[in-house]
C-alpha positions, -999 to +999 in steps of 0.1 A: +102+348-775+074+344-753+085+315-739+122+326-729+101+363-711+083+332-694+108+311-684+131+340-670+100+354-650+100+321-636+136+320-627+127+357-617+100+347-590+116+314-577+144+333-569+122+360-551+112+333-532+143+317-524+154+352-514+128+358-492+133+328-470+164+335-467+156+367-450+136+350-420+148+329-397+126+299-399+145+280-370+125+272-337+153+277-310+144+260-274+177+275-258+195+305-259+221+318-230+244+346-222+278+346-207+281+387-203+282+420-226+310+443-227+342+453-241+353+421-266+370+423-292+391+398-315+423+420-314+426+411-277+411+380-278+441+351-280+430+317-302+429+302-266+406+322-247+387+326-280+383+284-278+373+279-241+349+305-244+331+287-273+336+252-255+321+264-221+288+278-240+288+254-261+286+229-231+262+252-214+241+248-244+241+210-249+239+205-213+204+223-214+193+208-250+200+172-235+176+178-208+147+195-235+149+164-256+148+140-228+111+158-223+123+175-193+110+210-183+123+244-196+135+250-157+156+223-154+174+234-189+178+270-175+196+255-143+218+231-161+229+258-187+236+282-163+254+255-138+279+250-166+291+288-167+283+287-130+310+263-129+336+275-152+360+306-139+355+320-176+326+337-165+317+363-138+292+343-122+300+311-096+333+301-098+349+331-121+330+357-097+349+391-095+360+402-063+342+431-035+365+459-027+373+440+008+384+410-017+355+388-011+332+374-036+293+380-031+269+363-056+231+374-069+214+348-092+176+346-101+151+325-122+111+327-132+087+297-143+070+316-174+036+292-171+029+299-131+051+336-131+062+317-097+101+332-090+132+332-070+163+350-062+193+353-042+217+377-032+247+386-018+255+352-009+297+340-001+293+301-002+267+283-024+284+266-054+255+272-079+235+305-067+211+294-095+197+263-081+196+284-041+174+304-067+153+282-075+148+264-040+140+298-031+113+299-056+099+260-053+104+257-012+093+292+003+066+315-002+094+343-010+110+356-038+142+368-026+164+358+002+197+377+009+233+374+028+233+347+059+196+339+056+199+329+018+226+306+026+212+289+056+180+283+037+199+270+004+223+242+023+190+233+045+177+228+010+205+207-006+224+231-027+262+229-026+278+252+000+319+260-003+347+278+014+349+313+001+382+305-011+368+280-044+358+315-060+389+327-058+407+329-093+441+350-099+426+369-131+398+385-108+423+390-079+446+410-104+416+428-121+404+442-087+444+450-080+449+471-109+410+487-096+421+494-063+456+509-078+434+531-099+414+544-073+447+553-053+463+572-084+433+597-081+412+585-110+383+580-088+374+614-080+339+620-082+334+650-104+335+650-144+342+612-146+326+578-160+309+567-127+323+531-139+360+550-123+343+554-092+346+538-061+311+529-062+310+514-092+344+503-093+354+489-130+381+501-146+382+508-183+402+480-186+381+459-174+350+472-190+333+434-192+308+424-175+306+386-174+271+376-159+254+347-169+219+334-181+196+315-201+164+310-213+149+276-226+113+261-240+104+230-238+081+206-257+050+218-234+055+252-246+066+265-212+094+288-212+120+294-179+146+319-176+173+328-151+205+351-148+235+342-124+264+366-115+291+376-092+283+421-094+311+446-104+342+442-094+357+464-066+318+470-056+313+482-018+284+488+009+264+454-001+259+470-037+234+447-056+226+452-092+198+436-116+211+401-126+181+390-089+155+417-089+127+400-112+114+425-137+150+441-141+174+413-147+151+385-154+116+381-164+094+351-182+055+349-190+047+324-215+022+352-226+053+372-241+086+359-234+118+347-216+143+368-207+176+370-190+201+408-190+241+414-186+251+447-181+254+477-157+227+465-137+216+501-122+206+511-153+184+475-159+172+484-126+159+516-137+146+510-168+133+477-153+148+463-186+135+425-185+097+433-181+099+464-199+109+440-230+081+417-218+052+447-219+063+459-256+057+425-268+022+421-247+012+454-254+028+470-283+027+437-302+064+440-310+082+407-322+109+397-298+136+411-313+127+440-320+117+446-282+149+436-275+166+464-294+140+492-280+149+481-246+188+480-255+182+518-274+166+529-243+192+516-217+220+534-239+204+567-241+202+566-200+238+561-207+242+523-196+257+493-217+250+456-224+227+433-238+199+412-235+182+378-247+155+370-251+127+336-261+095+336-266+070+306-271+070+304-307+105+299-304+118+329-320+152+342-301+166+378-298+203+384-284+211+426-287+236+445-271+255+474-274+287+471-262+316+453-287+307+418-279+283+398-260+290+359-250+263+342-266+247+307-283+214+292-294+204+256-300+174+248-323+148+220-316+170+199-345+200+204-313+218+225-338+242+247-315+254+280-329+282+303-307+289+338-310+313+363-296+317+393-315+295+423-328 
């Protein structure tokens, strides 16, 4: 008898064990990106849309993890991650930018060396291809941090980033989503009392097209140096040079090796306000918080303003943290094994 109370003790503690690794997460991830927070959800999501959304982060993923194991640095994964989504019209960010309320597209990107603290941002510019990598000449060629409008993209193409006519960001989904706007706005629903400032003609997005589609990634690489960055085209139907978070460093985009990398998607006033990407980055320095559950402070404290979206987040031990609270959030990790996991939903 005393050996069957044994042996089922045994059985009883093994499996205590077993149970409690399965209750940690014991991957080391070395990327994790972002392709926007907001109203997503499966019913009104085709099997279509569903698969070019996982292929393009997929992409953005491996793209980045091909560079990490190649020994390359942490920025150069960040800008190749967020190049892909740059790239792909899926995203509001490069080539899927949503539209100005005078139909033209004006893009904000930013990104942030964790070892040096060294950054760069740009905004409001019409034709670099990639505002990530103006971003990052801005950081690596100037003793500035942000460059804006005209003077951003006369310093990026005298720097070898890709310049364009206006017309490659145009796509016909963001055209018609900043129609049905504009038709809002004209039926009255913009008035500025007793309404979701998202109505407004300020803010400009419709409930239907409550997404927000901005980009970013952060990445570590195998010198323990971690990068982040965060790319984006605004709000649609925005006006009177409106820029939001997704540049300013400390709201949209922070990284210190000392705490973590971090890249927001969102309603970027709020961000701005609650300076949501270093706020993230003190709890963890001062407060000792793990990463993710700085992440969901941050998150809880954005939606109590009243704002919505979500937030990743890396930090040098490789432990990863995507929250958000909105339905869905455009998101993926890859491990140091180059395991690549997608998500989309809550």
């Amino acid at each position: 008898m005393k050996k069957i109370f044994k042996t089922i003790g045994l059985i009883l503690c093994c499996s205590g064990i077993l149970l409690s690794c399965s209750q940690g997460d014991t991957h080391k991830y070395v990327l994790v990106i972002h392709g926007g927070a907001g109203t997503i959800e499966k019913q009104f999501m085709t099997p279509e849309k569903e698969k070019a959304y996982t292929e393009a982060l997929t992409e953005a993923l491996q793209n980045g993890y091909n560079l990490l194991k190649e020994g390359k640095s942490s920025m150069d994964a960040v800008q190749a991650a967020v190049n892909v989504m740059e790239n792909s019209p899926l995203f509001n960010a490069g080539k899927g930018a949503v539209f100005t309320h005078d139909g033209k597209n004006e893009l904000d990107a930013s990104i942030m060396d964790g070892q040096t603290l060294k950054a760069g941002a740009v905004a409001g510019v019409t034709n670099i291809k990639n505002p990530i990598n103006a971003a990052r000449a801005v950081m690596e060629r100037s003793e500035h941090v942000m460059m804006v409008g005209k003077g951003a993209e006369q310093f990026a193409a005298a720097n070898g980033c890709d310049t364009v006519p206006p017309s490659y960001f145009f796509t016909q989904e963001r055209w018609d989503q900043l129609q049905r706007t504009i038709s809002e706005e004209e039926k009255g629903r913009a008035a500025y009392i007793d309404i979701d400032p998202r109505d407004s003609k300020i803010y400009g997005i419709s409930r239907k097209d409550q997404k927000f589609g901005t980009v970013g990634a952060v990445a570590l690489d195998n010198k323990g140096n971690l990068a982040a960055g965060t790319s984006t085209g605004g709000m649609t139907n925005k006006r009177y040079g409106r820029v939001g978070d997704s540049p300013i460093i400390g709201a949209g985009t922070y990284c210190n090796n000392a705490t973590a990398g971090i890249s927001c998607t969102g309603w970027g006033e709020y961000y701005i306000r609650e300076v949501a990407a270093n706020r993230m980055s003190a709890l963890i320095e001062l407060k000792k918080l793990p990463v993710t559950d700085a992440a969901k402070q941050v998150i809880a404290e954005i939606g109590k303003m009243g704002g919505d979206g979500g937030i990743i987040g890396l930090d040098k031990s490789g432990k990863v943290a995507m929250e958000f609270n909105t339905s869905g959030m455009y998101r993926g990790t890859v491990d140091e094994n180059g395991k690549i996991s997608v998500y989309i939903y809550k």
